[in-house]
C-alpha positions as CSV (number, residue, x, y, z in Angstrom):
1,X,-5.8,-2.5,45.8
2,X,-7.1,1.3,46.8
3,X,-8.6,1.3,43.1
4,X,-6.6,4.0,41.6
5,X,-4.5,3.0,38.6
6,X,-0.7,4.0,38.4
7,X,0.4,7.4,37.0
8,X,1.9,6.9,34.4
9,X,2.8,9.5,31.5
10,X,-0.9,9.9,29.9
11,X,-0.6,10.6,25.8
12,X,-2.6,13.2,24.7
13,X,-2.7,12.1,21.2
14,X,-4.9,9.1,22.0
15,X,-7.7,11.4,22.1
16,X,-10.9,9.7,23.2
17,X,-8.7,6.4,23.7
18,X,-6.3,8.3,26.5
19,X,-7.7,6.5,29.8
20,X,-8.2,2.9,28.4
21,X,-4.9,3.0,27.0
22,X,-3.3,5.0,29.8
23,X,-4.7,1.6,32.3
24,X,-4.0,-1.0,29.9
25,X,-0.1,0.3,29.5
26,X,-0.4,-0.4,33.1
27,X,-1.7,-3.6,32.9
28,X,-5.1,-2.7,33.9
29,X,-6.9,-4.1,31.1
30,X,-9.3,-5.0,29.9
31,X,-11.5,-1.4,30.8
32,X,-15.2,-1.4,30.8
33,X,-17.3,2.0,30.6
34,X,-20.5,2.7,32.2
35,X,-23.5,5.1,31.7
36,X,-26.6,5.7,31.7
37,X,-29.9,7.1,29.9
38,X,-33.0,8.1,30.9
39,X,-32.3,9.2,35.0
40,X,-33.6,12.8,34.3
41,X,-36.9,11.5,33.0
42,X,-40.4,11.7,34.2
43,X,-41.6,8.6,32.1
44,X,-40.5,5.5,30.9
45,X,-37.4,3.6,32.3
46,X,-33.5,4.0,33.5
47,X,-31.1,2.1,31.3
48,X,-27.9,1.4,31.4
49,X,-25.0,0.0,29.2
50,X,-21.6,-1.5,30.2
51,X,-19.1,-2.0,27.3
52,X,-15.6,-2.9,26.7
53,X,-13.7,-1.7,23.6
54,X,-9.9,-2.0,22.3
55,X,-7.1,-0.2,23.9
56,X,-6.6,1.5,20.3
57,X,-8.7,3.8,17.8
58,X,-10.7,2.1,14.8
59,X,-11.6,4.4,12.3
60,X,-15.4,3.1,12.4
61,X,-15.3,4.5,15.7
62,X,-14.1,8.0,14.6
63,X,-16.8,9.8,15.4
64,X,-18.2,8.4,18.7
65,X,-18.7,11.1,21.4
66,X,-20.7,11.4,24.5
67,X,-24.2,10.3,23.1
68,X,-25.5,13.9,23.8
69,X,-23.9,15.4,21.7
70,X,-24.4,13.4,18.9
71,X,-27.5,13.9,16.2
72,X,-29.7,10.8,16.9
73,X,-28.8,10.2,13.3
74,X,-25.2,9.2,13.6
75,X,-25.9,7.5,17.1
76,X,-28.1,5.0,14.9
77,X,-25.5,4.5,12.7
78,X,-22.7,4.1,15.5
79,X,-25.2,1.8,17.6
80,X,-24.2,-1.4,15.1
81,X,-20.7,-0.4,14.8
82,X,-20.0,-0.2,18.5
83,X,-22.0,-4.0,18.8
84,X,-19.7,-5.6,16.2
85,X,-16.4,-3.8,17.5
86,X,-17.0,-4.0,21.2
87,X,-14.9,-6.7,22.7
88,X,-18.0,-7.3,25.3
89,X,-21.1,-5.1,26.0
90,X,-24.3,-5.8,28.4
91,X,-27.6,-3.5,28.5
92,X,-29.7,-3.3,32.1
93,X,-33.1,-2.0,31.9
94,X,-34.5,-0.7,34.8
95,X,-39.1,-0.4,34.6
96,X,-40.2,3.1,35.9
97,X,-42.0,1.0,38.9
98,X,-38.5,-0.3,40.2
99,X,-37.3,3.2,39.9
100,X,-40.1,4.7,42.3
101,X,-39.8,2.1,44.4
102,X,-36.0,2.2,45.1
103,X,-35.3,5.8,43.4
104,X,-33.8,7.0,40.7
105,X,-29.9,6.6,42.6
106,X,-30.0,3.6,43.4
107,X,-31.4,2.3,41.3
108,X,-28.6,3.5,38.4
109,X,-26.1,1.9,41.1
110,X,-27.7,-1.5,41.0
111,X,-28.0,-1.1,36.9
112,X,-24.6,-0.5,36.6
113,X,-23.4,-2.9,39.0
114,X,-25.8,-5.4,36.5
115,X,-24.6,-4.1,33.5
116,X,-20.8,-5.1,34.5
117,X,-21.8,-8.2,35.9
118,X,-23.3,-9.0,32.3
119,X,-19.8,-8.3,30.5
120,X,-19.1,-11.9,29.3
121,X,-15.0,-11.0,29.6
122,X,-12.7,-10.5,32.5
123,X,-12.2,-7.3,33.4
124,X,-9.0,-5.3,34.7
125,X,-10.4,-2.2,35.3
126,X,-13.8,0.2,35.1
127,X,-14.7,3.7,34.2
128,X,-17.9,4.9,35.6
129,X,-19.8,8.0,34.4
130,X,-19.6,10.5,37.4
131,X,-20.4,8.4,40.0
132,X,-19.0,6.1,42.3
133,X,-20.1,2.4,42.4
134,X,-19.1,0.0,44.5
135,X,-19.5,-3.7,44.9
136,X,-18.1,-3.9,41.3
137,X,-16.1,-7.0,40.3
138,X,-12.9,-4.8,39.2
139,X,-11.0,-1.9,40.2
140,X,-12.9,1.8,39.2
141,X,-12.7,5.1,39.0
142,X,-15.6,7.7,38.7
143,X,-14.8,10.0,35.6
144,X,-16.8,13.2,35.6
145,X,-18.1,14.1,32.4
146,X,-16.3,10.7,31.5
147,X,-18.7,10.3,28.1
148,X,-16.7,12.9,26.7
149,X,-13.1,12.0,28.1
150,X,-13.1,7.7,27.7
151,X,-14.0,6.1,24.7
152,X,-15.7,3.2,26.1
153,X,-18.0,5.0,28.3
154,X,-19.2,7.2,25.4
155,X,-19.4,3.6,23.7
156,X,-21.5,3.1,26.6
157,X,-23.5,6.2,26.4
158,X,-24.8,5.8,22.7
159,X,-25.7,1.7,23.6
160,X,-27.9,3.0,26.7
161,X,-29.0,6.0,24.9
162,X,-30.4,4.3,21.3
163,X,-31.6,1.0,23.1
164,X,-34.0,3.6,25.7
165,X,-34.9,5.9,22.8
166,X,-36.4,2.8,20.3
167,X,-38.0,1.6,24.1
168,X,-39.8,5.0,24.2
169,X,-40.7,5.2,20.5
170,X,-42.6,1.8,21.4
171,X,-44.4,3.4,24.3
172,X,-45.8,6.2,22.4
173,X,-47.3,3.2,19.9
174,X,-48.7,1.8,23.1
175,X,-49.7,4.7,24.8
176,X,-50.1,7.6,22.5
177,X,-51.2,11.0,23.4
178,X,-48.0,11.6,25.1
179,X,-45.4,12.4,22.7
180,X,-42.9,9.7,24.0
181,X,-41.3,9.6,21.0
182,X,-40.1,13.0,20.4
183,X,-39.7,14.0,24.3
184,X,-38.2,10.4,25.3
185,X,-40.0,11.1,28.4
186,X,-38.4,13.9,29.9
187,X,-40.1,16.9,31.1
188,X,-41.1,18.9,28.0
189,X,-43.9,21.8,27.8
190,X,-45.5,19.7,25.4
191,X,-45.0,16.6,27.7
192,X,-46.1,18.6,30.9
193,X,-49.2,19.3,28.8
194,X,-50.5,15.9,27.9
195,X,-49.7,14.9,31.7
196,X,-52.4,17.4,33.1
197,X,-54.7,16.6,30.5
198,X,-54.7,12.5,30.0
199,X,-53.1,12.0,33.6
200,X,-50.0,9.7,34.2
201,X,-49.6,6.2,32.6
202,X,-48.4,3.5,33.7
203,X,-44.7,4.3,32.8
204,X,-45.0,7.6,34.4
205,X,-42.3,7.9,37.8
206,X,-44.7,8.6,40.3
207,X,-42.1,9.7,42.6
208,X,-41.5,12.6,40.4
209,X,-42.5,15.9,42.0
210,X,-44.4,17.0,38.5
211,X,-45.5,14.1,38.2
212,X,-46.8,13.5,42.3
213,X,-48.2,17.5,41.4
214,X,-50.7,16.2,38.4
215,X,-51.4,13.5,40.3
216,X,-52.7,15.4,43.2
217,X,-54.4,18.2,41.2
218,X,-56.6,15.2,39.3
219,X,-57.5,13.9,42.6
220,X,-58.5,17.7,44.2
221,X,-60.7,17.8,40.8
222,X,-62.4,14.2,41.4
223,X,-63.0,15.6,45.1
224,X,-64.3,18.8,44.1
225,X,-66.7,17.4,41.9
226,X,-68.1,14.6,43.7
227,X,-69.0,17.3,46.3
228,X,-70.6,19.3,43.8
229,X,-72.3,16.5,43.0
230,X,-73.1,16.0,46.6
231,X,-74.6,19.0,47.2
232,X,-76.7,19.5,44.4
């Protein structure tokens, strides 16, 4: 199999629904979606979400979307809903320190390779969010912008997406100073701020360029003074 589906004629009125019930009228089911949230961050980790929903709408799910665009509000209130009505769904997080040490690519390739591995249900096919994967168990296809075009990879989206947000509104219990829990990590004035002045924590991605640039600053400062120091 060359992992593209038949072509068969795609109905438009499934909406959100089109692709996983455009493969399982070809006998492709049961489709999985993939994403991920978190890989434009410069703290805290990379997680990702496989799930597999019903070839059909459910009214619960009327107002899933891609994850951005939802208020966190109603991606709260969808989180539950998409656990109870998901046929299967897995979660991979991946630490900041496995994400230096592997970067940011790969390592959302080996999370969603994980995250489809942990789907306790065969599967006949998978939608992926943008990017190729391979090694995965079933037949795929890379759908760009695919959060907004297949349900279950929007299901996907809002899994990875509240599951990393409550993960970083933790941190900034743990570590506080930062703002993690209005930023989420990414790469905020405010966030840019507290980074010069406190210095980078432990879930900071040290193979971030801002982050590699405050690092390098602090340690021109230690220098600088010690040789101050030294010379007076």
């Amino acid at each position: 199999m060359n992992g593209w589906p038949p072509r068969p004629v795609v109905r438009r009125s499934s909406g959100l629904w089109t692709m996983e019930s455009t493969l399982t009228r070809c006998g492709l089911g049961p489709v999985a979606g993939v994403d991920e949230a978190g890989r434009g961050a410069c703290a805290g980790p990379l997680v990702i979400a496989a799930c597999v929903l019903g070839p059909k709408p459910h009214p619960s799910l009327a107002r899933l979307d891609d994850s951005k665009k939802l208020t966190e509000k109603a991606r709260e209130e969808l989180f539950p809903i998409i656990q109870r009505r998901a046929v299967a769904s897995s979660v991979v997080v991946v630490p900041a320190a496995e994400v230096d040490a592997i970067g940011v690519h790969v390592a959302n390739i080996e999370g969603m390779r994980r995250a489809v591995a942990g789907l306790a249900t065969p599967l006949g096919y998978v939608l992926t969010d943008g990017f190729r994967v391979p090694g995965l168990p079933a037949a795929s296809l890379p759908v760009i912008g695919g959060d907004a075009a297949a349900a279950c990879i929007a299901a996907a989206s809002v899994l990875a997406k509240v599951t990393r947000d409550r993960m970083m509104i933790e941190l900034d219990e743990e570590l506080p100073g930062y703002g993690f829990a209005v930023h989420k990590g990414y790469s905020t004035a405010f966030h840019m701020a507290a980074l010069r002045e406190l210095g980078p924590s432990h879930e900071h991605r040290r193979s971030w360029a801002n982050v590699r640039a405050v690092v390098g600053a602090r340690e021109n400062s230690r220098r600088f003074d010690s040789d101050e120091a030294d010379a007076g």
